[in-house]
C-alpha positions as CSV (number, residue, x, y, z in Angstrom):
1,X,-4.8,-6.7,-9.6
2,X,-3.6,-9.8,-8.8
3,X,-4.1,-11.4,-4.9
4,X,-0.2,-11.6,-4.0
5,X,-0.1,-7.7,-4.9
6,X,-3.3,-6.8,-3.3
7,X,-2.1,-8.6,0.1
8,X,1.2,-6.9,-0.2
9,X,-0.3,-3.0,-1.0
10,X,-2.5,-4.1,1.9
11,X,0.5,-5.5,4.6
12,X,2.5,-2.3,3.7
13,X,-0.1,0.2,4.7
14,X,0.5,-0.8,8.4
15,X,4.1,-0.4,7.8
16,X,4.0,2.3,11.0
17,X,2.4,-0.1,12.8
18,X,5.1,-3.2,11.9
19,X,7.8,-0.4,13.2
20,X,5.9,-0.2,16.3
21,X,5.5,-3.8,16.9
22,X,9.3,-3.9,16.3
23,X,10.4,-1.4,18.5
24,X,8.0,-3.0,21.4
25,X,8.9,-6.4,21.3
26,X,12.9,-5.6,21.0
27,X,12.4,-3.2,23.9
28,X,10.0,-5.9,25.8
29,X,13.4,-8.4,24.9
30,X,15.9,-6.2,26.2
31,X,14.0,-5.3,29.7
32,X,12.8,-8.4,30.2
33,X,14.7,-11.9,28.8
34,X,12.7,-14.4,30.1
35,X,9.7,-16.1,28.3
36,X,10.0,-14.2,24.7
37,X,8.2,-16.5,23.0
38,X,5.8,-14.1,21.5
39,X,8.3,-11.4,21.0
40,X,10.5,-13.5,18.8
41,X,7.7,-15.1,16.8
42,X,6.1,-11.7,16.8
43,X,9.8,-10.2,15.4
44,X,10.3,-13.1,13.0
45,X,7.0,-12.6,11.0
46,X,6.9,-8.9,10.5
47,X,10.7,-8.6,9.3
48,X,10.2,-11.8,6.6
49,X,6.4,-10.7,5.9
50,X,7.4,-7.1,5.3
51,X,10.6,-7.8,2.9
52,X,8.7,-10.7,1.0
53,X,5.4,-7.9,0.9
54,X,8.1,-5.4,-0.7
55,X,9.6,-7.5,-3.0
56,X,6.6,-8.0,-4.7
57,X,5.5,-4.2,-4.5
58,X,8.7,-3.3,-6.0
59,X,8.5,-5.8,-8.8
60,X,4.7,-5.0,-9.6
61,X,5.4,-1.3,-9.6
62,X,8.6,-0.6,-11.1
63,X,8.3,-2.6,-14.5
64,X,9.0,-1.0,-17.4
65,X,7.5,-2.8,-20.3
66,X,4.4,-1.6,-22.0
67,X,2.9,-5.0,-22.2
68,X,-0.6,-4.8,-21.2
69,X,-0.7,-0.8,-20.9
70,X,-2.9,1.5,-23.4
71,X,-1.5,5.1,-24.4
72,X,-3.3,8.0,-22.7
73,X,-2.8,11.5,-23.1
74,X,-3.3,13.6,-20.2
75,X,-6.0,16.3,-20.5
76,X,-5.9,17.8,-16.7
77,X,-3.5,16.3,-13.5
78,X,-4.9,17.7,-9.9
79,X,-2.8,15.5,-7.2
80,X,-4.6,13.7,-4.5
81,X,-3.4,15.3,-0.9
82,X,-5.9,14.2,1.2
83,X,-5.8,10.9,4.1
84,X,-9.3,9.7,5.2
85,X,-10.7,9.7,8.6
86,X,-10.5,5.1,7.7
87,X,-7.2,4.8,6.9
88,X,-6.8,6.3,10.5
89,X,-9.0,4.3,12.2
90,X,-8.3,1.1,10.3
91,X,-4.2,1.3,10.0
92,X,-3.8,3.9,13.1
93,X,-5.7,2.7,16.1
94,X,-4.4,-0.7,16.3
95,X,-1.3,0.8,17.8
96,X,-3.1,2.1,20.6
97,X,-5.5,-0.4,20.9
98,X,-3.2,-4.0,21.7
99,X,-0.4,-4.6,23.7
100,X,1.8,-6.6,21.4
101,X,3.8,-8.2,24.3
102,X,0.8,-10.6,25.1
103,X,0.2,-13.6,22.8
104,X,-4.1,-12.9,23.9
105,X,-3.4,-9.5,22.2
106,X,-1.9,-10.5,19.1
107,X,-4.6,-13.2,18.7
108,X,-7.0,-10.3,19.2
109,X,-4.9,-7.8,16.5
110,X,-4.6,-10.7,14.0
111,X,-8.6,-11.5,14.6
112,X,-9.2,-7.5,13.2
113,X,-6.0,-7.6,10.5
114,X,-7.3,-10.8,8.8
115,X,-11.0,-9.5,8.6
116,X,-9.9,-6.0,7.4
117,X,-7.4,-7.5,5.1
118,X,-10.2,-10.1,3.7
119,X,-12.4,-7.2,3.1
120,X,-9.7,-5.2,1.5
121,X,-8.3,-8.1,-0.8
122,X,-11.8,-9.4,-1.9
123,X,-12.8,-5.6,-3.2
124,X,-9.8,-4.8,-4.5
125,X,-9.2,-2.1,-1.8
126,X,-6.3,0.3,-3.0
127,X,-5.4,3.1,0.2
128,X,-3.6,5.2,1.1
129,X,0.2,3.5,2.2
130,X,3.0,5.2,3.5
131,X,5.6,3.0,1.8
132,X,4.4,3.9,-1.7
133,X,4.9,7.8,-0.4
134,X,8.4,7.0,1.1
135,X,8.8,5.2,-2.3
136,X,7.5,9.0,-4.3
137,X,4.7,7.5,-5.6
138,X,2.0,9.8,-5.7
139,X,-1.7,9.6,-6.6
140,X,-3.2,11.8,-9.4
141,X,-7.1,13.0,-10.2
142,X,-6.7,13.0,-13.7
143,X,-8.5,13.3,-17.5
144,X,-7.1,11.9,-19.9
145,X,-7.9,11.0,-23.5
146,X,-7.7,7.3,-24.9
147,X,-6.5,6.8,-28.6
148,X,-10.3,6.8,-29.3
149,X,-10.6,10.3,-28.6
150,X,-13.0,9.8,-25.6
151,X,-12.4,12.1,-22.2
152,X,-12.1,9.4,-19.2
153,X,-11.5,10.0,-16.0
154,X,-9.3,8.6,-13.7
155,X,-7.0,7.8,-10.8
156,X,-3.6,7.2,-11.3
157,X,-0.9,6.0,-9.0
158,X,2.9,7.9,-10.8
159,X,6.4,8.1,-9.9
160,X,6.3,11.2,-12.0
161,X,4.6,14.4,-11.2
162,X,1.4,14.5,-13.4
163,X,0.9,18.2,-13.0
164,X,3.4,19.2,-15.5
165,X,2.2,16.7,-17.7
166,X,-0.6,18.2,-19.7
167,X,-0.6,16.9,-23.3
168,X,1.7,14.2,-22.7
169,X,1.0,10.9,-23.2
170,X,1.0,8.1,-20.3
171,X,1.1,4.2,-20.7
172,X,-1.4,3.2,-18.3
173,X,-1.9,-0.8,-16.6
174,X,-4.9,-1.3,-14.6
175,X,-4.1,-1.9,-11.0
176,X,-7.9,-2.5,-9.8
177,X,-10.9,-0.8,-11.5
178,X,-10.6,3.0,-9.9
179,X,-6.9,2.8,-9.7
180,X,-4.2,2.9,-12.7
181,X,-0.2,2.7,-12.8
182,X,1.3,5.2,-14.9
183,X,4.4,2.8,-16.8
184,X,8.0,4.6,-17.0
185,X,8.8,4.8,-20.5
């Protein structure tokens, strides 16, 4: 998985959190227009980090070529429902935790974002993200078999639903080493 698309899987899981900031700083600009400094910086990043961040998701996730992607048939599909106790702490108490008005604040949110996000890009963190939900991607537990006849296991991010899928076969691309993208064909 490449760094650009790791940092943007990563900068869209706080996508509720960018919406927050948002609404915040517009509302702290409409109550109060003097000395918006950090609001307008604040607004600024998020709206040209988020559209470059989905630019990239959209081209990394909705290619269609088989280039790079080995045939799988799938054996058994179970789909992942579960969100973790981390992604809420790590993606959910930030919006409770700074006040996004205050330039102190943000230098203490982007203190905790750029460690979290160095962890996350260094291991090749894949978690749960609301945007690739909104975007009816879904995650998948699944077996499958390779053209070598061997029963692997594995997690698979699909725009399809995988359930109904038994004995079909799947392209699969390697997103990070627990995580593979199922290729339209």
């Amino acid at each position: 998985m490449s760094r650009i698309f790791s940092l943007s899987l990563y900068h869209t899981s706080f996508a509720p959190l960018w919406i927050s900031i948002l609404f915040i700083d517009i509302k702290s600009c409409i109550e109060n227009p003097s000395n918006l400094w950090t609001e307008y910086i604040s607004i600024g990043c998020i709206l040209i980090s988020c559209l470059i961040a989905l630019i990239v998701l959209l081209i990394a996730l909705c290619t269609n070529g088989k280039e790079g992607a080995s045939p799988h048939k799938v054996v058994s599909a179970i789909e992942e429902k579960t969100i973790t106790a981390e992604y809420l702490l790590s993606y959910i108490l930030p919006l409770f935790a700074f006040d996004f008005t205050q330039w102190s604040q943000v230098v203490l949110f982007l203190i905790f974002y750029l460690t979290l996000g160095f962890l996350c890009i260094r291991h090749n963190y894949f978690s749960v993200n609301i945007v690739l939900e909104v975007a009816n991607f879904r995650f998948y537990s699944c077996t499958t078999e390779n053209e070598d006849g061997e029963l692997l296991e594995q997690r698979i991010l699909s725009h399809r639903r995988l359930n109904g899928c038994v004995g079909e076969m799947l392209y699969l691309k390697s997103l990070n080493n627990e995580y593979k993208l199922d290729i339209k064909q």
